[in-house]
C-alpha positions in Angstrom: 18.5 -21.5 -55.0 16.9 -20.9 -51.8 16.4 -24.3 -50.9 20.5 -25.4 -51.5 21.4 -22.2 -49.8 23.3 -20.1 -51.7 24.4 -16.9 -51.0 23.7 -13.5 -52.2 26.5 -13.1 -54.5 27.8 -16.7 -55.1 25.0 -16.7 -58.3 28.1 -17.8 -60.7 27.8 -21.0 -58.5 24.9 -21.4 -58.2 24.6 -21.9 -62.1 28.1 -23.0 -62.7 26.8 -26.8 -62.8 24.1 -26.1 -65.2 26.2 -23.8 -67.7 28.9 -27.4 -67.4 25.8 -29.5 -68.0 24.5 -27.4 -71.4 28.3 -27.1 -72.4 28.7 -31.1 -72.3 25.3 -31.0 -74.6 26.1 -28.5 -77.2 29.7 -30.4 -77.6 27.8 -33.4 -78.8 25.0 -32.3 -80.6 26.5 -29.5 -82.3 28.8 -30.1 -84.8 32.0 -28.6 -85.0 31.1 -26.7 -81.8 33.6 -28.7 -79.6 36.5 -27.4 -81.6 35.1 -23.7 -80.9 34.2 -24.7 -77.2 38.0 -25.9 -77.3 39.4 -22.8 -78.2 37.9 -20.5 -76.0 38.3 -22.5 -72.8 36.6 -20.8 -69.7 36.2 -22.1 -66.1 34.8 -25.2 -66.9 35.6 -28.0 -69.2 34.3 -29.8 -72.2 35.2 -33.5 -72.2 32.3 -35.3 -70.0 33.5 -36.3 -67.4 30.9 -38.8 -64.9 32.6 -38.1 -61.2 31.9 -34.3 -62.1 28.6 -34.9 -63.0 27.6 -36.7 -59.9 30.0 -34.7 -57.5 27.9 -31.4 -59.1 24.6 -32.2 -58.3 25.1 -33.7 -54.9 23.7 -30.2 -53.6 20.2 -30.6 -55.7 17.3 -32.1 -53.7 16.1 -35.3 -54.3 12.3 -36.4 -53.0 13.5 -40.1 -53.2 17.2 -40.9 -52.3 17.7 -43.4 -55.3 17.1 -40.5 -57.8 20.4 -38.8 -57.0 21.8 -41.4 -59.2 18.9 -43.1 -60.8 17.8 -39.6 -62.3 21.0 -39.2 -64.3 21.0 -42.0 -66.0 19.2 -39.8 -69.4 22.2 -37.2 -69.4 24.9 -40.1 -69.1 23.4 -41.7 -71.8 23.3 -38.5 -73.6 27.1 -38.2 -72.9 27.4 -42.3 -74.2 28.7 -42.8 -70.5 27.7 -46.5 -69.9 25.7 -46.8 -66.4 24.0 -49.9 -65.3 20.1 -50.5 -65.8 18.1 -48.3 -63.7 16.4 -50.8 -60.7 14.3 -49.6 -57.8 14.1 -52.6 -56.4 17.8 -52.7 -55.8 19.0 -50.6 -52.2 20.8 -47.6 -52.2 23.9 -48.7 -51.2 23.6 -51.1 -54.4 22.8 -47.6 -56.6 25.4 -46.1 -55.2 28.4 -48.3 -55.8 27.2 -49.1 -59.1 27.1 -45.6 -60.5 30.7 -45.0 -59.1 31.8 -48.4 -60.4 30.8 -47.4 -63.7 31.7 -43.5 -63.1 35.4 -44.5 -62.3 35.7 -46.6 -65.7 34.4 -44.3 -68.0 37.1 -41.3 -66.3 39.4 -44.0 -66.1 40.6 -41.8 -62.9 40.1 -42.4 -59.2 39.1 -38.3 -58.7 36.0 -39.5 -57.3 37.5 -41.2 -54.3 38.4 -37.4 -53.0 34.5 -37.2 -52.4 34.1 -40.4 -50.0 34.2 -38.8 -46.8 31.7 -36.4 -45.3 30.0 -35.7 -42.2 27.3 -37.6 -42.5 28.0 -40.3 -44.6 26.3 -43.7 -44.2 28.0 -46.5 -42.9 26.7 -49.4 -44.8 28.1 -47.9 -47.8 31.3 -49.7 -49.6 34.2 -47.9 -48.5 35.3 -46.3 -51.6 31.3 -45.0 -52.8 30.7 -41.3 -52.0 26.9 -41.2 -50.5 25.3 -39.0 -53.2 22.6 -38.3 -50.9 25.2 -36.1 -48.5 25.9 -32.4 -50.1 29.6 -33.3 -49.1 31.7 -30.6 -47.9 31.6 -27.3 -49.3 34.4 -26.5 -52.0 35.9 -23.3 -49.3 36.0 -26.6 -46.5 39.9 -27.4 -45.5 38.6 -31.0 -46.2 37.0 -30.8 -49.6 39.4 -32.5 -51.9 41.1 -30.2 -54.4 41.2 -32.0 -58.0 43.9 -31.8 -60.5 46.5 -30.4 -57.9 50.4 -29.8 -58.0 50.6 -32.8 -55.9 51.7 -36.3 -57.6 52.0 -38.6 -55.0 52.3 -41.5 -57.3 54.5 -39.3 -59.8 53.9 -39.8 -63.5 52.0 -42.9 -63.2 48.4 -43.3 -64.3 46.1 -44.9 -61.9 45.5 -48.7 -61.6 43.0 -50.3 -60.6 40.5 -53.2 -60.8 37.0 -54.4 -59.8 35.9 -57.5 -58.4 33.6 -60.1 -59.1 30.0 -57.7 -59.3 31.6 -54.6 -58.1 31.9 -55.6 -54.6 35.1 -54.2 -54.2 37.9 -51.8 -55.7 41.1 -53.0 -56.2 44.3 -50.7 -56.3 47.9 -51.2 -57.2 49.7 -49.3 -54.0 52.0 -49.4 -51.7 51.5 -49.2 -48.1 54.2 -46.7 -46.3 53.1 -47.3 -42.7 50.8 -46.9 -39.5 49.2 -44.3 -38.0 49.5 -44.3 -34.3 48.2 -41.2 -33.1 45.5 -38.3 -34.0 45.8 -35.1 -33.1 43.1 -32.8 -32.5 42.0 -31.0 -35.4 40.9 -27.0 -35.4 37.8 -26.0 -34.4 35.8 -24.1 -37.4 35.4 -20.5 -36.5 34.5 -19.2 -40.1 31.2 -18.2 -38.6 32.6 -16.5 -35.2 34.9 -14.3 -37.5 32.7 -13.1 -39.4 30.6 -12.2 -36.9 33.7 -10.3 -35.6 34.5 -8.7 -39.2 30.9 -7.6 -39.6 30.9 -5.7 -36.4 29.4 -7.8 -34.2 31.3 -7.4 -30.9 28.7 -8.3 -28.3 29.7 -9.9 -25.2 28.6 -13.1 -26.3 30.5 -13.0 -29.8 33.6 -12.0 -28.1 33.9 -14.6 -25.1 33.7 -17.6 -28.2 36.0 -15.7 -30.4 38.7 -15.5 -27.1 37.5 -19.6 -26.1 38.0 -20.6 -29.9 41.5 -18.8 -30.2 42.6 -20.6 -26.4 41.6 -23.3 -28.0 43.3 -23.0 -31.5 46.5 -22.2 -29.7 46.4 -25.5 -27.4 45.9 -27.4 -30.6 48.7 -26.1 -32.4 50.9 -26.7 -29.6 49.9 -30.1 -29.4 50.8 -30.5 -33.3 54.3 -28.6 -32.5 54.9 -31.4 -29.6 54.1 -34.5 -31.6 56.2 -32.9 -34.9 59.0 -33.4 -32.3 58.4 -37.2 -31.1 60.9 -38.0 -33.7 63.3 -37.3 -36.5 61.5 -36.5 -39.8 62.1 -39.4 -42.3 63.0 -37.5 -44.9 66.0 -35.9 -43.2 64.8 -32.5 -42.2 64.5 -30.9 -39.3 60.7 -31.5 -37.5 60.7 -27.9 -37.6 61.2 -27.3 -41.5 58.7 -30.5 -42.2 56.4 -28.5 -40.1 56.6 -25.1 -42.0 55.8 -26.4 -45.3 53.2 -28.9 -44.5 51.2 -25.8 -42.8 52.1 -23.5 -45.9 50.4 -26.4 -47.9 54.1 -27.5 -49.2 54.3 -25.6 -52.5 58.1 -25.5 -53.5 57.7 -22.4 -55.8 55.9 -20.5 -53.0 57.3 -21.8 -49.5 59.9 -18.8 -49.3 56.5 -16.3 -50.3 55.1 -17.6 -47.3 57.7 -17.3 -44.7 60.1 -14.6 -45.8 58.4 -12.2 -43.1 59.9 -14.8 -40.4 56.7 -15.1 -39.3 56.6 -18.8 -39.0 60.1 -18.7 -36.7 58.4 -16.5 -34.1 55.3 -18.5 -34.3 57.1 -21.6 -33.7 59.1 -20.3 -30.6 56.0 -19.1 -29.0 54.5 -22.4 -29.3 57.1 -23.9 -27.9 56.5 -22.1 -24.5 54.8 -23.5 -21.5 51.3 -22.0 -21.2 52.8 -20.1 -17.9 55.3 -18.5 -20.1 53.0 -17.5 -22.9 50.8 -15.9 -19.8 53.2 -13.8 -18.5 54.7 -12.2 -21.5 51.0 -11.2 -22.3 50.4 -9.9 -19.1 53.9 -8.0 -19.9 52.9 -6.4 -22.7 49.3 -5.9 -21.2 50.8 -3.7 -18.6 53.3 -2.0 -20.7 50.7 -0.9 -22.9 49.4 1.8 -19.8 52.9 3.3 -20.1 53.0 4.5 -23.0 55.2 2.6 -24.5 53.3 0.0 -26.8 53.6 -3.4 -27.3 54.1 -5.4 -30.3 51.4 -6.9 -32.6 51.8 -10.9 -32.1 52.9 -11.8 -35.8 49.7 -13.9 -37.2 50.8 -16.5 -39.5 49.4 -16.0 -43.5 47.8 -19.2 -44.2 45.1 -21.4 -43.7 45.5 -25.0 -41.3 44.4 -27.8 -41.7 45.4 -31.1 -39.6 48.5 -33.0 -40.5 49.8 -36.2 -40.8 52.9 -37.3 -39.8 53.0 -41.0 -40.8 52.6 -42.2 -44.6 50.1 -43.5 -45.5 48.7 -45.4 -48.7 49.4 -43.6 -51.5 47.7 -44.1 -55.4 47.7 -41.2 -57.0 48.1 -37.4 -56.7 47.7 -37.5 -53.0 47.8 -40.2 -50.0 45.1 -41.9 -48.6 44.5 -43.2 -45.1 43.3 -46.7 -44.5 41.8 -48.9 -42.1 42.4 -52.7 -42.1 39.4 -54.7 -42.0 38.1 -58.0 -42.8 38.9 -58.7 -46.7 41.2 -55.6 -47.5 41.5 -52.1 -46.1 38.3 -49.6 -45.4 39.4 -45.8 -47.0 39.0 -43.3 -44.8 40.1 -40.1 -46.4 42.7 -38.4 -48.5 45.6 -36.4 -46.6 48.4 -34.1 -47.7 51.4 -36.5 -46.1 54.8 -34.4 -46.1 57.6 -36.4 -47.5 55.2 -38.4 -50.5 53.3 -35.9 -52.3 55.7 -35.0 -54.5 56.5 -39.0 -55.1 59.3 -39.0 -54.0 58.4 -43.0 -52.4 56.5 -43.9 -55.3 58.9 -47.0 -56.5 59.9 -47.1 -60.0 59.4 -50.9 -60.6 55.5 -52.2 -60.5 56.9 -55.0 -59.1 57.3 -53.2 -55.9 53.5 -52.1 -55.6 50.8 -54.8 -54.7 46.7 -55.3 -54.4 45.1 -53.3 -52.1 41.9 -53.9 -52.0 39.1 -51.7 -50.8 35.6 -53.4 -49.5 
């Protein structure tokens, strides 16, 4: 455990992929265990599954890079989940995209593609293979890709795809929406600085990068505020409202939870200001503060950021995708929340209307 570190307290993780694992097992060789397992359903699942195999041990350690896959291969033919040969001699980028081949016909689901990106991740790897030898980003990461969401970007569809001759590349049925033209600046992660700040850290060196992380948070947002203005929304609200719910994470039953405090209104006017503005008011309430008076608390918005998208993208199923044209198709790049599709509302009825997009 020590050498994947987890932390004091997270021990339920720490075994939750080995307690999936023996579950899988005792479903099979068991009989008439499944139907129990069924009926007493817990935080984990009983129909194998191969994207949650391989997604769960991409923390493990490995001593050679081939075995992240390679070393599977018993269990998934435990599970009858149909892999190809094991080969050394083949490279790891050949591994790789072979096992998720395989992986995404057996699920008959394109889950695993939420996995692709990560901070490390080799280049020479297809576009739509995960590298297995990456731990991926950690499940409380803005950016790790949340699995059987509310979000239907394709609505009721199932997913279609196709391979290639020898598995070179995978080959959607989409629809492009349009181009991305500019990238704003995402936040800066200060999980760490906070809780230094929580845990009563406050020395002199803790609190100038917790004020330097918050200047810069705020010039961030700003800068998303501006460019939600270049234009009207498409789908006929304001830039404002599209705003609100894509940083409440856009769930209809919840959005009015979210901002009923007006809390996001104030927000939004502040961030309108000119940094002057913004300087002066503080400086305001700074000196007010010596007279007894008291200022007022700046209202801190309830939710969690993450950066936004205002230009559809490619969209296949539960949420869009953003893609970069290259030589012999389009290279993924990662899965976005995209306000305006995720609910499908420009998924088109007709298959006609969707074409080939293939992913090298």
């Amino acid at each position: 455990m020590r050498a994947v570190r987890y932390k004091w307290g997270r021990w339920e993780e720490a075994t939750k992929l080995q307690k999936q694992l023996t579950i899988y097992i005792v479903a099979r060789r068991i009989p008439g265990s499944k139907a129990i397992l069924d009926d007493n359903l817990g935080n984990v699942h009983n129909d194998p599954l191969a994207f949650d195999i391989l997604t769960g041990t991409r923390e493990k350690l490995a001593g050679n890079e081939k075995d992240k896959v390679i070393a599977l291969y018993g269990l998934f033919a435990e599970m009858e989940i149909v892999m190809p040969k094991p080969d050394y001699n083949l490279s790891v980028e050949d591994i790789y995209r072979q096992a998720t081949a395989a992986a995404i016909r057996f699920d008959k689901t394109l889950y695993i593609l939420y996995h692709v990106p990560s901070d490390k991740r080799r280049k020479t790897l297809a576009s739509w293979v995960p590298d297995w030898a990456e731990r991926g980003f950690d499940r409380r990461d803005g950016r790790y890709g949340v699995l059987r969401s509310r979000f239907a970007a394709s609505g009721p569809c199932l997913p279609l795809f196709r391979f290639s001759n020898n598995d070179k590349a995978l080959i959607l049925r989409g629809k492009i929406i349009d181009t991305v033209f500019f990238k704003a600046e995402p936040l800066s992660d200060m999980k760490a600085v906070v809780s230094s700040v929580h845990t009563g850290d406050l020395s002199d060196d803790t609190q100038a990068l917790f004020l330097r992380n918050t200047d810069d948070a705020v010039k961030k947002l700003k800068s998303w505020v501006e460019v939600s203005t270049w234009s009207d929304y498409p789908t006929g609200e304001s830039s404002k409202d599209a705003l609100q719910r894509t940083l409440v994470q856009d769930l209809p039953e919840e959005n009015g939870k979210y901002t009923a405090d007006g809390s996001f209104p104030a927000w939004y006017h502040n961030m309108c200001k000119d940094d002057v503005q913004l300087a002066a008011e503080r400086l305001d309430q700074l000196d007010l503060r010596f007279h007894a008076i008291g200022g007022t608390k700046a209202a801190g918005l309830s939710m969690s950021f993450r950066t936004f998208g205002r230009n559809p993208f490619h969209s296949f199923i539960m949420v869009s995708n953003s893609l970069k044209s290259v030589e012999g198709g389009y290279r993924l790049i990662t899965h976005v929340y995209l306000h305006g599709v995720m609910h499908g509302e420009l998924w088109p009825n007709a298959d006609s209307e969707l074409r080939d997009i293939a992913l090298p």
